[in-house]
Structure formats: structure tokens, C-alpha cells
N, C-alpha and C positions, 0 to 999 in steps of 0.2 A: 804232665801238662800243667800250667802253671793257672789259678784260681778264675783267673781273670781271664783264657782262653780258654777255658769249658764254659765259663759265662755264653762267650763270643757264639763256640761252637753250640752251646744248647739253642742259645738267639736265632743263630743261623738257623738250626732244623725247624722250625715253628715257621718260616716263611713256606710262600708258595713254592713249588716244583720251578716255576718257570724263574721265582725270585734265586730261588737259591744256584739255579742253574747259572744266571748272570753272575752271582756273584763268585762260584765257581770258576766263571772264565775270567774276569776280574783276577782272582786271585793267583789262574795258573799264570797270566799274563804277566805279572807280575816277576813273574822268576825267570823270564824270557828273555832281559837285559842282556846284550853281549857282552861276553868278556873280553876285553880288547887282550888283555895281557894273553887270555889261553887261545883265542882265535889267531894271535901273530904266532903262539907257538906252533898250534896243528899246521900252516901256512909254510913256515917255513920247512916243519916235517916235510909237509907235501911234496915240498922243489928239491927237497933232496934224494927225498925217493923217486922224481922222477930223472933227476940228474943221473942218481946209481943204474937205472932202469937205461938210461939211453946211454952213458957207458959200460955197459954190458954185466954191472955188478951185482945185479936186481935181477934173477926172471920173473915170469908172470905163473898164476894159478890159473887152469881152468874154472870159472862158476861151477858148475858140477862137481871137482875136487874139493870147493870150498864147501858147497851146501852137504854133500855126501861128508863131511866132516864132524856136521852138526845133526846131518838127520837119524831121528831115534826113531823112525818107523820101522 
């Protein structure tokens, strides 16, 4: 991290709980801009999976098959 942002970052912790917490949402907001270019590409993903799906090239998962894939209990 570069001299001038430990500055920043030291700055920041010295404020209040409620200061720091605005500037926290400030900051995440921040990153929240859409990406036109990646948003047209998931878009178009989408209609082609629904395209495969409705000519029959796609099937569908059960939720249950999906989560029973990831659950580590």
C-alpha cells in the first residue's frame, strides 16, 4: 500500500464509528458503477441459455441438486 494510503487509511480509523461507517458506504458505492460492456455480455449469455433451454438443448437442475452440491454439512 502505497505511503499516501496508510496516510488516508490511518486518517480514516481516528474518526468516529458512525464517521467512518459513512465513509465506508461512500467508498463501497463507489465500486458499484455498472459495467455496460460486462452487463451486455451476462444479457446476452442469459437469452441464449434461455433460447437452448426452450429448444430443448438446455435441461433444468433441481434447487436441491444445486445446494446438495455445495452443502459441506
Amino acid at each position: 500500500m502505497a505511503t499516501i494510503s496508510k496516510s488516508i487509511v490511518n486518517q480514516a480509523l481516528e474518526l468516529p464509528a458512525i464517521e467512518r461507517l459513512a465513509l465506508a458506504e461512500q467508498l463501497l458505492s463507489s465500486l458499484e458503477q455498472p459495467e455496460t460492456e460486462i452487463d451486455s455480455l451476462w444479457a446476452h449469455e442469459a437469452e441464449e441459455r434461455i433460447d437452448g433451454y426452450e429448444r430443448g438443448e438446455i435441461g433444468t437442475v433441481s434447487i436441491n441438486k444445486v445446494i446438495g452440491k455445495y452443502d459441506r454439512s
